[in-house]
C-alpha positions as CSV (number, residue, x, y, z in Angstrom):
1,X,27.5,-6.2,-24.2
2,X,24.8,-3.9,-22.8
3,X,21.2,-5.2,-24.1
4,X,18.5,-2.2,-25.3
5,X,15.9,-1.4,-24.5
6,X,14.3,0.9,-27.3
7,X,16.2,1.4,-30.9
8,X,16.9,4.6,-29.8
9,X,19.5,2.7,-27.5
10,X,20.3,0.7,-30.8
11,X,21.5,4.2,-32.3
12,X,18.3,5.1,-34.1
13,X,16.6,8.3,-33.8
14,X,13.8,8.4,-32.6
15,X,12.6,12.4,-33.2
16,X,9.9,12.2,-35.4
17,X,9.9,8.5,-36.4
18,X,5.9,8.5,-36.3
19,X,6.1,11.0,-39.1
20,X,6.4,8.8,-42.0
21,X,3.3,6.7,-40.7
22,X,1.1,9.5,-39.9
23,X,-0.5,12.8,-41.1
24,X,-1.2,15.5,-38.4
25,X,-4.3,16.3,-37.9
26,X,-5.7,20.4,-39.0
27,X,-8.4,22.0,-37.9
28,X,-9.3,23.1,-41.6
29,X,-8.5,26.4,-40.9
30,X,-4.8,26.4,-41.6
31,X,-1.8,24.0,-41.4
32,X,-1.2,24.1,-37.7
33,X,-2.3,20.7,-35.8
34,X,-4.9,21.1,-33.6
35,X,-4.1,21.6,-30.2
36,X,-5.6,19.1,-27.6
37,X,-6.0,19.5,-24.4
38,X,-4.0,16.5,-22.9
39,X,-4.4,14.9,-19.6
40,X,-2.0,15.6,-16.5
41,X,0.1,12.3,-16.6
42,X,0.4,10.4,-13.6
43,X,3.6,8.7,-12.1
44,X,4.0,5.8,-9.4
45,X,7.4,5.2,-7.8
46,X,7.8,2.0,-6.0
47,X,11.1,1.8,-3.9
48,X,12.1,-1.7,-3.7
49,X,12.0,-4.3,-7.1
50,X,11.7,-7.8,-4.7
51,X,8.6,-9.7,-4.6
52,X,6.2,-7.6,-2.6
53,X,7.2,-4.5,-4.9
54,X,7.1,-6.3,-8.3
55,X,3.8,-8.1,-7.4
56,X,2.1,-3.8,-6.5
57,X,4.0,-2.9,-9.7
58,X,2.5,-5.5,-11.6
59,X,-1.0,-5.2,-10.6
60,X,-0.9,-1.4,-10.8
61,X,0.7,-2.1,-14.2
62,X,-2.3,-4.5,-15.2
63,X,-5.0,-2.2,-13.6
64,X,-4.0,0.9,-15.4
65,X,-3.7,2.7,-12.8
66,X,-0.7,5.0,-13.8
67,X,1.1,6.3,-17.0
68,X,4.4,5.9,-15.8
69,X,5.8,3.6,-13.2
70,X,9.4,4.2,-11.9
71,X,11.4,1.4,-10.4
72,X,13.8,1.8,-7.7
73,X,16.3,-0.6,-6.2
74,X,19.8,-1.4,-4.9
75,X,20.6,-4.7,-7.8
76,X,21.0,-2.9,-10.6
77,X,21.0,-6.4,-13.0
78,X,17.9,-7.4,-11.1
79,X,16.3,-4.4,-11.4
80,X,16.9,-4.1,-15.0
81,X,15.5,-7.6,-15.6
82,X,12.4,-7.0,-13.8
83,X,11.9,-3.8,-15.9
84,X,12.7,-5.7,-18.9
85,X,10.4,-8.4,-18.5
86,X,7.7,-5.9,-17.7
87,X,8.2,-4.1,-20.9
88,X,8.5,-6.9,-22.9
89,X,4.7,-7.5,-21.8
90,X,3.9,-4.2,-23.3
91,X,1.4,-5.5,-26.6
92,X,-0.9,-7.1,-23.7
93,X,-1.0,-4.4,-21.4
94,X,-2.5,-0.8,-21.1
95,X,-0.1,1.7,-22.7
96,X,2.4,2.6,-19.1
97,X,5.9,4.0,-19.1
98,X,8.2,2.1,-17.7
99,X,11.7,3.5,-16.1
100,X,14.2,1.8,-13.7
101,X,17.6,3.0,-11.6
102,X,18.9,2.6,-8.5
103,X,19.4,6.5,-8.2
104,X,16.5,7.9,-6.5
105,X,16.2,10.6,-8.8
106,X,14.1,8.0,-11.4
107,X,10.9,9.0,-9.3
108,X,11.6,12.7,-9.6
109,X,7.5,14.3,-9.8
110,X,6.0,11.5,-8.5
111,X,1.7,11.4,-7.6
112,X,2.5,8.5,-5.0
113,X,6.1,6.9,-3.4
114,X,5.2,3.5,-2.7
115,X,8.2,2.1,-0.2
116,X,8.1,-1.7,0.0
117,X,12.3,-1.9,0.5
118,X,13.7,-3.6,3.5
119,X,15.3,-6.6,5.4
120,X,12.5,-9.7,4.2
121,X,10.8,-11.0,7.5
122,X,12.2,-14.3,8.5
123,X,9.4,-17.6,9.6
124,X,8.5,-16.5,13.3
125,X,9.9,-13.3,13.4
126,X,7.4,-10.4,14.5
127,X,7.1,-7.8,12.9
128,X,8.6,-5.3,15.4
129,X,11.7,-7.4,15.2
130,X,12.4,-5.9,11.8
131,X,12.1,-2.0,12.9
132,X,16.0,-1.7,13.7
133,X,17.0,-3.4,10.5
134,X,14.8,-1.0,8.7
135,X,14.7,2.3,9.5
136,X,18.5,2.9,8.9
137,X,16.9,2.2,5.5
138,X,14.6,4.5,5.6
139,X,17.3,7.2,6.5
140,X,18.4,6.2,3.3
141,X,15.3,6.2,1.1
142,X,12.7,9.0,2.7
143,X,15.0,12.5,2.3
144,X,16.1,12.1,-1.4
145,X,12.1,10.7,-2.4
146,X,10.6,13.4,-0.3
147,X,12.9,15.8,-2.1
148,X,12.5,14.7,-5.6
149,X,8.8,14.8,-5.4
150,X,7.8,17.0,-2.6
151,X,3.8,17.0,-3.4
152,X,3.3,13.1,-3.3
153,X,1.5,10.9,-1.5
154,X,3.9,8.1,0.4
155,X,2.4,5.1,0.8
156,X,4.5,2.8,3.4
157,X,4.2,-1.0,2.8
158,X,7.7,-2.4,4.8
159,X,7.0,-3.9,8.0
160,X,6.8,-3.2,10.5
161,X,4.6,-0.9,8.5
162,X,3.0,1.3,11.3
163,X,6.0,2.1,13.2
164,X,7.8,2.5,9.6
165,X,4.8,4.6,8.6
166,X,6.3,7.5,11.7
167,X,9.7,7.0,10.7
168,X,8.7,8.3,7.2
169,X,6.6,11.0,8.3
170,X,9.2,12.5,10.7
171,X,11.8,12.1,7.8
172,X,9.8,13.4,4.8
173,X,8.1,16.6,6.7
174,X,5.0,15.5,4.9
175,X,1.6,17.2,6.1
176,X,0.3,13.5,8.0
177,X,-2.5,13.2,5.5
178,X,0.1,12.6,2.5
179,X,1.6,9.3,4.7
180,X,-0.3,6.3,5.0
181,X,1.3,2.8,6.3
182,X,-0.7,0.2,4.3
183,X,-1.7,-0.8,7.4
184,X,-4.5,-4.0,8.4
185,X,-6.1,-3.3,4.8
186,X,-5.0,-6.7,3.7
187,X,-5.4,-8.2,7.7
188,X,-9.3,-6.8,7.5
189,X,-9.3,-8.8,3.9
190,X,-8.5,-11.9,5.0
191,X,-10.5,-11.5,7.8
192,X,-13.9,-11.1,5.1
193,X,-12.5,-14.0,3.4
194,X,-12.4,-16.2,6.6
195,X,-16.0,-15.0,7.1
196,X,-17.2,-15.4,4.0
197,X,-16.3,-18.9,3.6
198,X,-17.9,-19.8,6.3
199,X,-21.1,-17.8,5.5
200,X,-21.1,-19.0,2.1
201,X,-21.1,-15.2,0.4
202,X,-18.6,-12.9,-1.3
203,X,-16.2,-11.2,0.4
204,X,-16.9,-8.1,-1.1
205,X,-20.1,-8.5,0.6
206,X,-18.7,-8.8,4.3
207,X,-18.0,-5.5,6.2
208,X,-15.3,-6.3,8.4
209,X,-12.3,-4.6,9.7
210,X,-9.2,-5.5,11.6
211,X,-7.7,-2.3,13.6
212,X,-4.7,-1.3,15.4
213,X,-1.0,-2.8,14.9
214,X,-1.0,-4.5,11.2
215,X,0.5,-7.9,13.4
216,X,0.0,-9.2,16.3
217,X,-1.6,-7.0,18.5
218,X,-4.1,-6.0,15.6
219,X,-7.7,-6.2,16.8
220,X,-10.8,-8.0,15.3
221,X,-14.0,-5.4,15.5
222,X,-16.4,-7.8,16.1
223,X,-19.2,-5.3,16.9
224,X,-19.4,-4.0,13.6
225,X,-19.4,-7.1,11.5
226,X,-22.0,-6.9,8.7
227,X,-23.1,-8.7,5.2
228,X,-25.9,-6.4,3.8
229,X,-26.1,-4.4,6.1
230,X,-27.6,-6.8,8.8
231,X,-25.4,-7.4,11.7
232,X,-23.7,-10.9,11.8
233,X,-22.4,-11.6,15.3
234,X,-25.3,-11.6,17.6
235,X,-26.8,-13.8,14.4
236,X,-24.1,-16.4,14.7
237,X,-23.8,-16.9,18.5
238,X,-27.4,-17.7,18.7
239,X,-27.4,-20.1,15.9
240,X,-23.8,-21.4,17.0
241,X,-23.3,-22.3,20.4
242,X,-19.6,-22.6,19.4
243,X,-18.8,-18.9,18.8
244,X,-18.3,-17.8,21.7
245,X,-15.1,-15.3,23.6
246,X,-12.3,-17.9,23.1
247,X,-13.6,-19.0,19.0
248,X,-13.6,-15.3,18.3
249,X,-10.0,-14.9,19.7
250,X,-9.1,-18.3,17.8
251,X,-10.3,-16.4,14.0
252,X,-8.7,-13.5,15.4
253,X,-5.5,-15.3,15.5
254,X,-6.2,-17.3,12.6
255,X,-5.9,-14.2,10.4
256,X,-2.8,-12.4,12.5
257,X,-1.3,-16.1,11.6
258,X,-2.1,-16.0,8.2
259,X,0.9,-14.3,6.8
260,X,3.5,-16.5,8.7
261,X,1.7,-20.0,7.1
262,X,2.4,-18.5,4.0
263,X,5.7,-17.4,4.2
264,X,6.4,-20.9,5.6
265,X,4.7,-22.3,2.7
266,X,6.2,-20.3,-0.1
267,X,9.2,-18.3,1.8
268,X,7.7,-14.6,1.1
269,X,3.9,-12.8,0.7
270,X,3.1,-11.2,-2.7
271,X,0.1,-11.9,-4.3
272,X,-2.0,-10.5,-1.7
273,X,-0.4,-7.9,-0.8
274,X,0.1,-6.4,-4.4
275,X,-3.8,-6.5,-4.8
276,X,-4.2,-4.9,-1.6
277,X,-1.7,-2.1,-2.3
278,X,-3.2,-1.7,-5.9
279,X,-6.4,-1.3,-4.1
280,X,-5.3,1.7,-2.2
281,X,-3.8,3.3,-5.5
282,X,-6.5,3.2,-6.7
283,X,-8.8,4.7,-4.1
284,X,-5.8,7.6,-3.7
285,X,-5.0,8.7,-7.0
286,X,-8.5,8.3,-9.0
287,X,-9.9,10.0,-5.9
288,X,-12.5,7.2,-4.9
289,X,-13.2,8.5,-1.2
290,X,-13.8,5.0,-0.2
291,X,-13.2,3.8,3.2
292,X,-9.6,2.0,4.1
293,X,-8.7,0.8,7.5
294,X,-4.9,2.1,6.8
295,X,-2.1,3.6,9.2
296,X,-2.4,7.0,10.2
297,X,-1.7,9.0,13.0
298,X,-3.9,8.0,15.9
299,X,-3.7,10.3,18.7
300,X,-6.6,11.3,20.0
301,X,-8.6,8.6,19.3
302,X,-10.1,6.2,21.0
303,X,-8.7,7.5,24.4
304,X,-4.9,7.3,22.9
305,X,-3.4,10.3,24.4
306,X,-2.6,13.3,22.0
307,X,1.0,13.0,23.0
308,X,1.5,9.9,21.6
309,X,2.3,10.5,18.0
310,X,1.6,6.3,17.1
311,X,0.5,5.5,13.8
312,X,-1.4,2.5,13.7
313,X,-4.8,1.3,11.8
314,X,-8.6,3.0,11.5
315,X,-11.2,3.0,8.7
316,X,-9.9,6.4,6.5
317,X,-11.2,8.1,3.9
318,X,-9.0,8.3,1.1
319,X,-8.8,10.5,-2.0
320,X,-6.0,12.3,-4.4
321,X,-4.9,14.2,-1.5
322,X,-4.1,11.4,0.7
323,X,-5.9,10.6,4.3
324,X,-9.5,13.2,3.7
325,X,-10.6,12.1,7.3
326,X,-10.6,9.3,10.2
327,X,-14.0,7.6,10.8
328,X,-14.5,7.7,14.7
329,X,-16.0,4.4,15.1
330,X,-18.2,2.7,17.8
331,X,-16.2,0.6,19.6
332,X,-17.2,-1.7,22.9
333,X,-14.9,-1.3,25.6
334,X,-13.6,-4.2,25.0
335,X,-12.3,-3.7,21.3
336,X,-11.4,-0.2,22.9
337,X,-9.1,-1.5,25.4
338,X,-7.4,-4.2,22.8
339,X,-6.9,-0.9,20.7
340,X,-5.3,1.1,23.5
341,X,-2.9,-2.1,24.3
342,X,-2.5,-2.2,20.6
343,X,-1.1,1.4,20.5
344,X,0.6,0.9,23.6
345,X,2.8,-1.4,21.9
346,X,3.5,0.8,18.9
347,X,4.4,3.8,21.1
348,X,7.0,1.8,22.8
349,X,8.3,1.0,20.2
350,X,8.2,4.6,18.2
351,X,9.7,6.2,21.4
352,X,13.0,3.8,21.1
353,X,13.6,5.4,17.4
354,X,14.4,9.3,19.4
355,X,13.0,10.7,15.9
């Protein structure tokens, strides 16, 4: 026997149930209700109901950053449960809709798509090892969203996200400022957390940003590092003999190695990531401008040729109409040429797709 949901599954009717419990409201005029202006509701999709997507579902959900929140995967009992449990959370949580199906039509007028859906990454697998496994998916996912809610914002989260992040832009036919890969916004916070341990300060308080590939190639801009507004590097090498060319590259890796300890540790990342994604929302659909090293199209910049259509990671500008604009930073020419090999990479890799 099918479970409800609501009483109106339950065969109760739900039209005008309020009206026994409340009086409607006149202007004094006459008996007509007054009329309020009421808000534009807004609607989050996320494509994919495994860990990663219920952890950015669940701290959307808890940050009240949407009215309604659609659910879309391919277990329907799963699926179901994870709704379920959700809703049955709804007397400690901000007032949100919550819907579920593994049609795609559920996210039909959606703000932002958020596609987390794909083959889980496997302990010492790269990241670009899971492109062919995925983007068959994606073939699968992109069209129908894209057609259901043709003015959203997509916001790519499946690894390997930057290459992904291309796939879905060529499928969708998206203007490039409505598809963002979530990119080395989580990389650069790890990389503040790292250096704010050791500093003894608050992350929030570090301005650091990783760049490039969100995996291996990803580069550390050391040149930029700051903590209120005072540069930190030059700082550290003089009072530390230790931080020198080969302890940079060891933090470096330390936070491109990050992710695989804890999948080897727990099986699967969620936690961070959801924050990190729920971050983004928030900056995109409350229209926050603020500053997110995300994946977007990169040609052009930094010396990557204008014919290489690579998405990979810079500091953006974001807002409710996606990517507003692509900070041109000061690199040396050594972050420069990590960046360039970084990008290298991806457009190998994008060029084997024939999209």
């Amino acid at each position: 026997m099918k479970k409800a949901t609501s009483l109106s599954e339950l065969g109760f009717d739900a039209n005008g149930a309020s009206a026994g419990f409340f009086r409607p409201v006149t202007d004094g005029m006459d008996s007509t209700p007054t009329s309020h202006h009421r808000r534009r509701l807004t609607k989050v999709s996320v494509i994919g109901a495994g860990n990663v997507g219920m952890a950015i579902a669940q701290t959307i959900l808890t940050r009240d950053l949407a009215d309604e929140i659609a659910l879309v995967d391919a277990l329907p009992d799963k699926l179901r449960g994870e709704m379920l449990d959700l809703q049955h959370a709804a007397a400690f949580l901000p007032r949100t809709r919550l819907v579920s199906d593994t049609d795609m039509s559920v996210t039909r007028g959606s703000d932002l798509a958020i596609v987390t859906a794909g083959a889980r990454q496997i302990l010492g697998e790269t990241r670009l090892n899971l492109l062919q496994r995925n983007v068959a998916l994606f073939r699968k996912i992109v069209p129908p969203l894209a057609e259901h809610s043709p003015d959203a914002i997509l916001l790519i989260v499946s690894n390997p996200v930057d290459v992904l992040t291309y796939v879905a832009w060529k499928l969708s036919g998206f203007p490039v400022s409505r598809v963002i890969g979530s990119g080395t916004n989580l990389d650069s916070s790890r990389f503040r957390f790292l250096l704010a341990e050791h500093l003894d300060v608050n992350a929030q308080d570090v301005n650091a940003y990783m760049v490039g590939e969100h995996g291996d190639s990803s580069v550390a801009v050391w040149s930029t590092l700051s903590v209120a507004g005072m540069p930190v590097l030059k700082s550290l090498q003089e009072s530390h003999s230790s931080f020198g060319e080969e302890a940079l590259e060891g933090i470096r890796r330390a936070v491109v190695d990050s992710a695989y300890e804890v999948i080897g540790l727990k099986g699967y990342t969620s936690w961070a990531i959801g924050y990190s994604v729920a971050n983004l929302v928030s900056s995109l659909l409350r229209d926050q401008r603020r500053i997110h090293p995300v994946s977007v199209l990169a040609a052009g910049f930094h010396g990557i040729p204008d014919y290489h259509e690579v998405f990979l990671s810079l500091p953006a500008r974001l807002g409710r109409a996606g990517v507003l604009g692509v900070a041109d930073m000061e690199l040396t020419d050594e972050e420069t040429r990590r960046l360039r090999r970084s990008a290298k990479t991806l457009w190998e890799n994008t060029r084997l797709l024939g999209l």
